[in-house]
RORO-770055 format. One record per residue: chain; x, y, z of N, C-alpha, C in turn; residue in one letter. Coordinates in steps of 0.02 Angstrom, whole numbers, plus 50000, padded with zeros to 5 digits. Layout:
<atoms>
+----+-------+-------+-------+-------+-------+-------+-------+-------+-------+----+
: ch :  n_c1 :  n_c2 :  n_c3 : ca_c1 : ca_c2 : ca_c3 :  c_c1 :  c_c2 :  c_c3 : aa :
+----+-------+-------+-------+-------+-------+-------+-------+-------+-------+----+
:  A :     X :     Y :     Z :     X :     Y :     Z :     X :     Y :     Z :  A :
...
+----+-------+-------+-------+-------+-------+-------+-------+-------+-------+----+
</atoms>
This chain:
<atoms>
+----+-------+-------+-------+-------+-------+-------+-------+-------+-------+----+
: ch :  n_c1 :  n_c2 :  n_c3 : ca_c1 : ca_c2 : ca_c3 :  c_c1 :  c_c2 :  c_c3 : aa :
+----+-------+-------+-------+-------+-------+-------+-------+-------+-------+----+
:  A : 49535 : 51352 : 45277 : 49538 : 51362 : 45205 : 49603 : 51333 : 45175 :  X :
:  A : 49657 : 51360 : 45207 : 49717 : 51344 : 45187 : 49730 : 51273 : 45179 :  X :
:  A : 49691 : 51232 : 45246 : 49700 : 51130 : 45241 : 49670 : 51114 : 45187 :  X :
:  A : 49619 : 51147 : 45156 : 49570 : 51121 : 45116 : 49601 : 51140 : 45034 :  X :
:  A : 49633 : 51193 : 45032 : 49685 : 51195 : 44969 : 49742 : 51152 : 44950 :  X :
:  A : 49765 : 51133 : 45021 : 49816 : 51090 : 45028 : 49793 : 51012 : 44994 :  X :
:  A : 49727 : 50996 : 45036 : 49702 : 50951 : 45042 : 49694 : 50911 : 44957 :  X :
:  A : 49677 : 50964 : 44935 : 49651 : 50973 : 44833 : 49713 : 50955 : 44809 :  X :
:  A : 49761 : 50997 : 44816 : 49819 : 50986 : 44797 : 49854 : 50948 : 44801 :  X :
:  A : 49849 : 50881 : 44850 : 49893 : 50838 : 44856 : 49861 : 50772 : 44832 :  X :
:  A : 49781 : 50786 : 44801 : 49747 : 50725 : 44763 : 49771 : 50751 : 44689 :  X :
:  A : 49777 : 50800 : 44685 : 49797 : 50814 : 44600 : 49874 : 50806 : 44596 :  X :
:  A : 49919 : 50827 : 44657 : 49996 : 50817 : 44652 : 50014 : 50768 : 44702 :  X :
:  A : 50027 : 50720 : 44668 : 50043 : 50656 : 44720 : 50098 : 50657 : 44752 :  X :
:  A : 50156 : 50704 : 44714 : 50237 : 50714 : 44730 : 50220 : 50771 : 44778 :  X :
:  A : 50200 : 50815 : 44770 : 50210 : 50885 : 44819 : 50233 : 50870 : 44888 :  X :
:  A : 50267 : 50923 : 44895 : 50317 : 50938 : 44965 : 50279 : 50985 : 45006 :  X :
:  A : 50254 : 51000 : 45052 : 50230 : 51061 : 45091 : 50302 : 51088 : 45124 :  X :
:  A : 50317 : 51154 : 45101 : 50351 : 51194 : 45130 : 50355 : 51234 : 45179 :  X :
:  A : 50267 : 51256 : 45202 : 50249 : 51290 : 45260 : 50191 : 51295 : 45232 :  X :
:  A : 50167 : 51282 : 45293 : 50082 : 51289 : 45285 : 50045 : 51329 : 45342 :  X :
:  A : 50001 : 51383 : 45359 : 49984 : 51429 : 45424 : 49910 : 51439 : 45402 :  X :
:  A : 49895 : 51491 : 45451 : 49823 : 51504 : 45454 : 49790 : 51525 : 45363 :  X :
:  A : 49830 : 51591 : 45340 : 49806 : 51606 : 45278 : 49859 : 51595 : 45238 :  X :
:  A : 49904 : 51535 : 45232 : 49982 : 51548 : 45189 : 49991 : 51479 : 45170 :  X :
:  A : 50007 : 51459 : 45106 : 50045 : 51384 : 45080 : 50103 : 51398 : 45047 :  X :
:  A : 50132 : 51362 : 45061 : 50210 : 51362 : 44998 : 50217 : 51286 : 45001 :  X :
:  A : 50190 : 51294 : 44929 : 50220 : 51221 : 44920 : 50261 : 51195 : 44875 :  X :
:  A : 50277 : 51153 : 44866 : 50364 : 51135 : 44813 : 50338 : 51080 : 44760 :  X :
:  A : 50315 : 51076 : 44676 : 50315 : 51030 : 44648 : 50353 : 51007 : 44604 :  X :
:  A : 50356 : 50953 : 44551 : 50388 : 50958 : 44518 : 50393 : 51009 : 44448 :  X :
:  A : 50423 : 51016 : 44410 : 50432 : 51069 : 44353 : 50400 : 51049 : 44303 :  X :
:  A : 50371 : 50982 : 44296 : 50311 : 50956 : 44249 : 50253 : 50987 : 44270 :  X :
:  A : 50233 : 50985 : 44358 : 50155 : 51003 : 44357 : 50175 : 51075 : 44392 :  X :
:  A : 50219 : 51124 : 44362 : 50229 : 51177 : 44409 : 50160 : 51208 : 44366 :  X :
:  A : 50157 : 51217 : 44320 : 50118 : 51278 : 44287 : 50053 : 51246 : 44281 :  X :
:  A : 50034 : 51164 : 44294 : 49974 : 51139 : 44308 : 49963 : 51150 : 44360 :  X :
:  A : 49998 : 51139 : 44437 : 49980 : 51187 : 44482 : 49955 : 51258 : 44471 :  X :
:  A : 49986 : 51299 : 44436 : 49958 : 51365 : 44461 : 49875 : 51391 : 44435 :  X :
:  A : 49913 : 51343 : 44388 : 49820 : 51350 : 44320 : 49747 : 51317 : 44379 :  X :
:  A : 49785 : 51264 : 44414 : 49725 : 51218 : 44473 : 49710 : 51296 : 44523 :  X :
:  A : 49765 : 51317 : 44555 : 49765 : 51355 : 44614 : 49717 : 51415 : 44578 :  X :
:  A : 49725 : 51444 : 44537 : 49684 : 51508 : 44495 : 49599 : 51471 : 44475 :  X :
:  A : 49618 : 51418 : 44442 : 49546 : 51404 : 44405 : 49508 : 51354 : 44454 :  X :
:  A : 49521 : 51330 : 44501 : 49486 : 51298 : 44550 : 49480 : 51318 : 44624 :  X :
:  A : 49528 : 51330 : 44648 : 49538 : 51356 : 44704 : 49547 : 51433 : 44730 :  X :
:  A : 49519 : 51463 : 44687 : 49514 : 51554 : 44684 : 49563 : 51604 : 44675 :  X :
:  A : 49629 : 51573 : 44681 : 49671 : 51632 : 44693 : 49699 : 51648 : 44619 :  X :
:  A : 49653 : 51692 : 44598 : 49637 : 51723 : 44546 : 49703 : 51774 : 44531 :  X :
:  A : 49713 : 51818 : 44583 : 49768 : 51868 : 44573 : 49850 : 51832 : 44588 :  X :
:  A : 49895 : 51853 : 44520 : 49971 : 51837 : 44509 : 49988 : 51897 : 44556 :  X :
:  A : 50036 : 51889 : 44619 : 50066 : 51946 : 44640 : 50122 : 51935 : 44608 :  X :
:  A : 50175 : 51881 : 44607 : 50231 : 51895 : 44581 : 50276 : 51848 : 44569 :  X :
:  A : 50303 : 51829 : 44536 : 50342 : 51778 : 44478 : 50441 : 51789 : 44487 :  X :
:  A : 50469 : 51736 : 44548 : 50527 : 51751 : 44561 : 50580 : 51688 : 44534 :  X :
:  A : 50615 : 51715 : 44548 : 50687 : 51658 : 44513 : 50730 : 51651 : 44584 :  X :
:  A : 50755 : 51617 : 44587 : 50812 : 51617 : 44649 : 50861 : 51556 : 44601 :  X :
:  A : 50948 : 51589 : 44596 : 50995 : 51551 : 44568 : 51029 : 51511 : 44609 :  X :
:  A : 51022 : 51435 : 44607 : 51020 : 51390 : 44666 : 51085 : 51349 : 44616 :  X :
:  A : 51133 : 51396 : 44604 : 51210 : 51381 : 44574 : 51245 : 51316 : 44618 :  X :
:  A : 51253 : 51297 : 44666 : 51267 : 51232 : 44689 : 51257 : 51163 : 44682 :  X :
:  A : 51175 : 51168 : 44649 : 51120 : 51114 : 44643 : 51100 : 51119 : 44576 :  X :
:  A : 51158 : 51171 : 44539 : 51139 : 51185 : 44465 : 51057 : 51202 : 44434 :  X :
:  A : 51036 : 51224 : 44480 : 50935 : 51227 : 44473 : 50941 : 51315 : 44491 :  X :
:  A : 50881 : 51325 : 44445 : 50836 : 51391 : 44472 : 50777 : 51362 : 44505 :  X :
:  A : 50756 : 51408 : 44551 : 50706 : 51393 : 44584 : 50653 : 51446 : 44566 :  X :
:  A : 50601 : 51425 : 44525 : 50563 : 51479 : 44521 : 50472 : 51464 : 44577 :  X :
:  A : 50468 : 51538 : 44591 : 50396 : 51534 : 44628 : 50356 : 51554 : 44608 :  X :
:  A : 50302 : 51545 : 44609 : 50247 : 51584 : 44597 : 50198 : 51620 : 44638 :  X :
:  A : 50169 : 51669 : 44667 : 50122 : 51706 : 44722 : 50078 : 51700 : 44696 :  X :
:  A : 50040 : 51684 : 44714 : 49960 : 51698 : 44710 : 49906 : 51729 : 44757 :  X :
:  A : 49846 : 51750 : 44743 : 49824 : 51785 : 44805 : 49750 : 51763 : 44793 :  X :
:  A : 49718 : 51736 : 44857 : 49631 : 51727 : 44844 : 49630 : 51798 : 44886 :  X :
:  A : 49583 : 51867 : 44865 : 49546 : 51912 : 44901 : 49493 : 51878 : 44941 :  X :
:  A : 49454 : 51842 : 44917 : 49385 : 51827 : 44963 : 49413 : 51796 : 45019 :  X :
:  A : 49461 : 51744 : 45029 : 49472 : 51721 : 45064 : 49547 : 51752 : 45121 :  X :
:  A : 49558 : 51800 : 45099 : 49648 : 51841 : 45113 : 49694 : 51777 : 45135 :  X :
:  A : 49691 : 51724 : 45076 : 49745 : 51699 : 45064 : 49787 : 51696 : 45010 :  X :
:  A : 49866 : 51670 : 45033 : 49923 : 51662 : 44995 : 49945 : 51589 : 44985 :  X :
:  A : 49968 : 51609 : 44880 : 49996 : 51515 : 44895 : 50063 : 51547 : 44855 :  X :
:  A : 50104 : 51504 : 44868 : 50172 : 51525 : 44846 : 50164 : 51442 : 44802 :  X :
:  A : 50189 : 51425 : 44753 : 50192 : 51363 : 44721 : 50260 : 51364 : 44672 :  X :
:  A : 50330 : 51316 : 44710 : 50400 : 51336 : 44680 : 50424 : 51248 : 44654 :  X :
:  A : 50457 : 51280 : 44595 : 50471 : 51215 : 44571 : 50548 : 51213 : 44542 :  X :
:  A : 50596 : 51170 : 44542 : 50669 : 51171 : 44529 : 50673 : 51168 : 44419 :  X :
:  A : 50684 : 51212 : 44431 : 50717 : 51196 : 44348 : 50776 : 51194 : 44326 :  X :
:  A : 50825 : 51153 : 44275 : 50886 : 51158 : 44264 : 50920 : 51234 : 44242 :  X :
:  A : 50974 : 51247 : 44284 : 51027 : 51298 : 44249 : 51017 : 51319 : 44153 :  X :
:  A : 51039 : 51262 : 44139 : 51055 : 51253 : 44082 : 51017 : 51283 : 44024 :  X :
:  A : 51000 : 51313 : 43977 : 50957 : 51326 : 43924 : 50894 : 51321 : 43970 :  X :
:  A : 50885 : 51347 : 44037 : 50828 : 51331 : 44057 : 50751 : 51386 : 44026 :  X :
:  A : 50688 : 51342 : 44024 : 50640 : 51351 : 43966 : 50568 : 51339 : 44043 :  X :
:  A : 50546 : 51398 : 44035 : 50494 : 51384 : 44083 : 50422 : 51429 : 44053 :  X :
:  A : 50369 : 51383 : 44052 : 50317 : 51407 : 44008 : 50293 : 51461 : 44041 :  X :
:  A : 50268 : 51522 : 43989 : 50255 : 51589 : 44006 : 50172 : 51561 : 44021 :  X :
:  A : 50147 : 51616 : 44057 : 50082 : 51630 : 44100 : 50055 : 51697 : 44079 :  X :
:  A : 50099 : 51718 : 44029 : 50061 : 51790 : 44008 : 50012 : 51789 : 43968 :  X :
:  A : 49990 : 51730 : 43943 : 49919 : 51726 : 43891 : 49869 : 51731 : 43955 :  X :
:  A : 49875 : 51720 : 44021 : 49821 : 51693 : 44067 : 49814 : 51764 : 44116 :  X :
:  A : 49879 : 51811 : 44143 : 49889 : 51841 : 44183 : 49920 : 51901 : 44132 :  X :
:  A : 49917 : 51958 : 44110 : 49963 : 51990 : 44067 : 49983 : 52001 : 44118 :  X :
:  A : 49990 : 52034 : 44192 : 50060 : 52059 : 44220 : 50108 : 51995 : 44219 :  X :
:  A : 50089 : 51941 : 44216 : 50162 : 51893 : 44213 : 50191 : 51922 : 44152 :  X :
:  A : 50213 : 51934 : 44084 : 50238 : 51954 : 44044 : 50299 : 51996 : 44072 :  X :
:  A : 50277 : 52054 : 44119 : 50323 : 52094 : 44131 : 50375 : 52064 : 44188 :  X :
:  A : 50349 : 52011 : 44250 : 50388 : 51963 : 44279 : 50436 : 51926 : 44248 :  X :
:  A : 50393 : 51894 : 44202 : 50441 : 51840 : 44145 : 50492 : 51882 : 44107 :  X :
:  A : 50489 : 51944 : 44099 : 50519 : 51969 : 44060 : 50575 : 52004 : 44095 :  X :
:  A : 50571 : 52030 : 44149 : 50631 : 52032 : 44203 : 50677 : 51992 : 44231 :  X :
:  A : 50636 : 51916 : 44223 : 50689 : 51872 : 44241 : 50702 : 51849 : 44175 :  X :
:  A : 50692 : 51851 : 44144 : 50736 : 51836 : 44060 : 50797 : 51867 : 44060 :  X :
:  A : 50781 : 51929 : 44089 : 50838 : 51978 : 44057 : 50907 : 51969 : 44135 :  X :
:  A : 50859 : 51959 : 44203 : 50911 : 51933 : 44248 : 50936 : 51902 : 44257 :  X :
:  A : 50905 : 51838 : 44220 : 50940 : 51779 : 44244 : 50950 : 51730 : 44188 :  X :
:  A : 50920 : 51736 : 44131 : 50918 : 51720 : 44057 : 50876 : 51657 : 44063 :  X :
:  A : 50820 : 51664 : 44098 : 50751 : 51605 : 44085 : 50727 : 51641 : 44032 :  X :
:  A : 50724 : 51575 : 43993 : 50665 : 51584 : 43947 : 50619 : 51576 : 43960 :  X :
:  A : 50555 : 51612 : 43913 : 50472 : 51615 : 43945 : 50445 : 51583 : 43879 :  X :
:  A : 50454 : 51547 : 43819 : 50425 : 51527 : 43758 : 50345 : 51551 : 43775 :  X :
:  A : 50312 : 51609 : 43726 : 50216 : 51599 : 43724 : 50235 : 51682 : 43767 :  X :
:  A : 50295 : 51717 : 43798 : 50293 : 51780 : 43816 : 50287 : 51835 : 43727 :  X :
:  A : 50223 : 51863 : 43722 : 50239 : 51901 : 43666 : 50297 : 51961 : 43654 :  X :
:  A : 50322 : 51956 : 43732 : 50383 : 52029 : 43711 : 50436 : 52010 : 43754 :  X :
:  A : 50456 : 51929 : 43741 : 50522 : 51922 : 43759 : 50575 : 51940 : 43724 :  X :
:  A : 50633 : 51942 : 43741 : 50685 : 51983 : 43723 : 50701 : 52045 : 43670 :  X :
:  A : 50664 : 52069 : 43705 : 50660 : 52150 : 43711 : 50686 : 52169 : 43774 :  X :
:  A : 50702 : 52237 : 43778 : 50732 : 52260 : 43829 : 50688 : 52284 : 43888 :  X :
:  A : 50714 : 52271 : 43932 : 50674 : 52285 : 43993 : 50684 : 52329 : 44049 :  X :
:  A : 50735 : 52298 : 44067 : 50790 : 52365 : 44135 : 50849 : 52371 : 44094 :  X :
:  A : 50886 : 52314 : 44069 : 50955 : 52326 : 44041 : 50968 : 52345 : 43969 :  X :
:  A : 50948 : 52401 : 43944 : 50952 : 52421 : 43893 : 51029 : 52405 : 43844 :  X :
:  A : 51024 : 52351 : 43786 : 51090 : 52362 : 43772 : 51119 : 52295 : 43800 :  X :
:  A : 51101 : 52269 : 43864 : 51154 : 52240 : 43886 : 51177 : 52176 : 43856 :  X :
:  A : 51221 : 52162 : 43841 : 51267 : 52101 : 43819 : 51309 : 52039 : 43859 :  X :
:  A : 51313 : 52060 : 43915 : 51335 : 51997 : 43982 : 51295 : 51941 : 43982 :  X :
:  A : 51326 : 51897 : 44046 : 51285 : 51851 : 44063 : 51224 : 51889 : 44090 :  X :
:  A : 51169 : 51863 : 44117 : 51129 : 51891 : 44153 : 51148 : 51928 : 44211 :  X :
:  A : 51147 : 51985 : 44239 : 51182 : 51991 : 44327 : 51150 : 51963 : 44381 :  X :
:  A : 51090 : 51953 : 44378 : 51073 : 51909 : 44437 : 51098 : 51834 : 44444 :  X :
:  A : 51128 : 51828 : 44396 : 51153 : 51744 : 44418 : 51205 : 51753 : 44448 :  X :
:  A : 51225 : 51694 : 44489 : 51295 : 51681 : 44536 : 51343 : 51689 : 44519 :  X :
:  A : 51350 : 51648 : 44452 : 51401 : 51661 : 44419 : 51436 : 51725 : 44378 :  X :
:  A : 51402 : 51774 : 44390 : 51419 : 51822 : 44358 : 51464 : 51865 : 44400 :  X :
:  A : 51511 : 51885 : 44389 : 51572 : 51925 : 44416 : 51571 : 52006 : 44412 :  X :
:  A : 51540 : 52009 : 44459 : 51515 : 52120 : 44475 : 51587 : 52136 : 44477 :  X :
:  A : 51630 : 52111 : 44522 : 51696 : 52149 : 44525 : 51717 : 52139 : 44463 :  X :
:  A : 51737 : 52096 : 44417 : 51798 : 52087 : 44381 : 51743 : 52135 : 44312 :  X :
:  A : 51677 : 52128 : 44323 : 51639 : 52181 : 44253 : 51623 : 52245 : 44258 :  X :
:  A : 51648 : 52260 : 44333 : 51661 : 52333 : 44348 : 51717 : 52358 : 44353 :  X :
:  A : 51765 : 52318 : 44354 : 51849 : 52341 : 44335 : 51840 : 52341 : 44245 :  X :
:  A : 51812 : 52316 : 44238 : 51841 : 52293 : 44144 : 51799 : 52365 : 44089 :  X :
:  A : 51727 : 52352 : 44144 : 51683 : 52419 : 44105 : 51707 : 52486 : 44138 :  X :
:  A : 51710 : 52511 : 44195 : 51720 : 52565 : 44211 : 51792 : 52598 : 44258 :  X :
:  A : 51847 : 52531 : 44253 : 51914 : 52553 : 44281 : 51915 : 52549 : 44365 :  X :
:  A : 51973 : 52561 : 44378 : 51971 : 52556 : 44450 : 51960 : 52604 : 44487 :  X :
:  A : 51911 : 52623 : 44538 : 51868 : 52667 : 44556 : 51937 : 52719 : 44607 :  X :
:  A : 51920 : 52770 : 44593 : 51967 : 52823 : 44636 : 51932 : 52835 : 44705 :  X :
:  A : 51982 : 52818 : 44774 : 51947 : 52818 : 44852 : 51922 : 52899 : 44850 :  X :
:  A : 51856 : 52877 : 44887 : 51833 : 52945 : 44926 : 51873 : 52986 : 44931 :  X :
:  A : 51849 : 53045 : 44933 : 51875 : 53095 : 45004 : 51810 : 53099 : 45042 :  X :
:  A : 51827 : 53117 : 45106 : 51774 : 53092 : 45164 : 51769 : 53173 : 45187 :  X :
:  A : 51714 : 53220 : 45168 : 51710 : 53267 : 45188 : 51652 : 53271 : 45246 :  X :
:  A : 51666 : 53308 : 45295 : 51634 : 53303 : 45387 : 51562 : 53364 : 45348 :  X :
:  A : 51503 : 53338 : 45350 : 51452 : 53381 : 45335 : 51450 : 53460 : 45369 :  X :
:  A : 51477 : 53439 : 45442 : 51478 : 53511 : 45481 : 51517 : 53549 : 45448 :  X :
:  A : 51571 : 53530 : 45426 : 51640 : 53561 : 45398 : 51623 : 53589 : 45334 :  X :
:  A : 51590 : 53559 : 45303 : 51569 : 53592 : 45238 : 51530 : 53642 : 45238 :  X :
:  A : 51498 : 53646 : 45308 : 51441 : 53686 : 45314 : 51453 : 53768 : 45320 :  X :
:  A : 51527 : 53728 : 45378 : 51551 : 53800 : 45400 : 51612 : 53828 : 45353 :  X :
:  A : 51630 : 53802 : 45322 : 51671 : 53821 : 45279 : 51650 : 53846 : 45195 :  X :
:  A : 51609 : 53815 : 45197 : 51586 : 53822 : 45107 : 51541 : 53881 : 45101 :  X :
:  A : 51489 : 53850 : 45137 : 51434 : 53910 : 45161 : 51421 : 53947 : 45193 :  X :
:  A : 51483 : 53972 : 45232 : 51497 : 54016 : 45285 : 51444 : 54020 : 45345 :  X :
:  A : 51411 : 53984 : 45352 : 51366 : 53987 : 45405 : 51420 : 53945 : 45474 :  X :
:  A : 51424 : 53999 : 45533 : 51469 : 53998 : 45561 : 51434 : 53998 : 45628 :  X :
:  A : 51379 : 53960 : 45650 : 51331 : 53943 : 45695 : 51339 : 53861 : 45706 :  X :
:  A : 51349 : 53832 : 45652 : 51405 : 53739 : 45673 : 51432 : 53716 : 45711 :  X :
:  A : 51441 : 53689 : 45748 : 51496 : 53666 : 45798 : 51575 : 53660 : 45775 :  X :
:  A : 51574 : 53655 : 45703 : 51647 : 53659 : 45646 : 51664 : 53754 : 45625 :  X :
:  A : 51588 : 53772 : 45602 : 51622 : 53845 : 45588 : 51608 : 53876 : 45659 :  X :
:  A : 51592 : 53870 : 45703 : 51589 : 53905 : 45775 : 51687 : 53916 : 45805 :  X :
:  A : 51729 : 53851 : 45790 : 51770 : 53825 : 45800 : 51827 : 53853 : 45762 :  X :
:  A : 51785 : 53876 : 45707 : 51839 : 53903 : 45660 : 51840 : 53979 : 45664 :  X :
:  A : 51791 : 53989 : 45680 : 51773 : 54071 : 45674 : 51838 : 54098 : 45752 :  X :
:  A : 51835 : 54048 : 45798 : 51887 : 54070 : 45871 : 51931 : 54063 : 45853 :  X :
:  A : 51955 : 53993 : 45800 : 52027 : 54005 : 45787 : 52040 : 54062 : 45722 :  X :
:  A : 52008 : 54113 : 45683 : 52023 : 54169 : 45669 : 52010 : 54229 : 45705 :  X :
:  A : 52006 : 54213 : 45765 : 51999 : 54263 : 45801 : 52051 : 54266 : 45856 :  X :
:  A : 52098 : 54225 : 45856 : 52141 : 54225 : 45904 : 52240 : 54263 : 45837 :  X :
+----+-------+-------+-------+-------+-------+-------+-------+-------+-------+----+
</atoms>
C-alpha cells in the first residue's frame, strides 16, 4: 500500500524527498509550494482522510520552520507524515481548517507558539493556551526562558529539601518510620 502511495506521489511531486518509508508508514519532505497540494492529493485521492496532527519544529540554524502534517488511512492502518521547510520570517502557511475543522485548533496553537500564521483560520489570534501573552512566541529558539523568568517573576529562592520520612515522623507524629522510630529512642534516652 504504502509503495503504491509513494508511487502517486512522486508522478504528482517530481521534487519529493522520501524520508522513510515501511510497511504501513511514509514521511515524505516537499516543497512549501506543493505542501498543502500534497495533503489535499493524500486525503482526496489516496484515503487518508483523518488529520491526526499539525506540528512546527524551529529549525533556527537554517532559519526555516519545518512544518508536518499526519495523516491517517483507517481502511488501510496507514500513516503519511508530509513536511515541508518554510521561512522564519513573517512566515504564512495556508490554513486546512475549511477542509479538517480540528486543524483550526493545531493551527491555532502553533500561531500562538511559534507565531505561524494560518491566513483562511476563522479564529486566529485569539487566545488559545497563552492568555494575555505579549512575548515572542515560547516555542521558538530564540526565545530566552531564563532571562523572561528572571524579568517576570525574580530570582527564584533555593529549596529546602525536606526527607519525606522526616516529615512524617515529625509533623504527623506517626512514630512507626524509620525517621520517627529514630527519634522516638533519641527521646527516650
Amino acid at each position: 500500500m504504502i509503495d503504491k502511495v509513494l508511487k502517486e506521489l512522486e508522478i504528482r511531486f517530481p521534487l519529493l524527498k522520501l524520508v522513510r518509508g515501511q510497511h504501513n508508514y511514509l514521511h515524505i519532505k516537499v516543497d512549501k509550494a506543493s505542501a498543502i497540494d500534497a495533503v489535499l492529493m493524500a486525503k482526496t485521492y489516496l484515503g487518508f482522510k483523518t488529520l491526526q496532527l499539525i506540528s512546527s519544529v524551529d529549525r533556527l540554524e537554517d532559519d526555516l520552520f519545518q512544518m508536518t502534517w499526519i495523516l491517517e488511512n483507517y481502511e488501510s492502518c496507514s500513516i503519511i507524515l508530509i513536511s515541508a521547510d518554510f521561512p522564519r520570517k513573517n512566515c504564512i502557511v495556508p490554513s486546512l481548517s475549511d477542509i479538517w475543522p480540528t486543524a483550526s485548533a493545531f493551527e491555532r496553537e502553533i500561531f500562538e507558539m511559534f507565531g505561524i500564521s494560518f491566513p483562511g483560520n476563522p479564529r486566529e489570534g485569539e487566545d488559545f493556551l497563552l492568555e494575555g501573552w505579549k512575548e515572542i512566541p515560547p516555542m521558538r529558539r530564540d526565545f530566552d526562558t531564563e532571562e523572561y523568568s528572571m524579568r517576570v517573576f525574580g530570582e527564584r529562592q533555593p529549596r529546602e529539601h525536606i526527607d519525606p520520612r522526616q516529615y512524617i515522623g515529625d509533623i504527623v507524629g506517626e512514630w512507626n518510620t524509620p525517621m520517627g522510630t529514630e527519634r522516638k529512642r533519641k527521646e527516650e534516652k
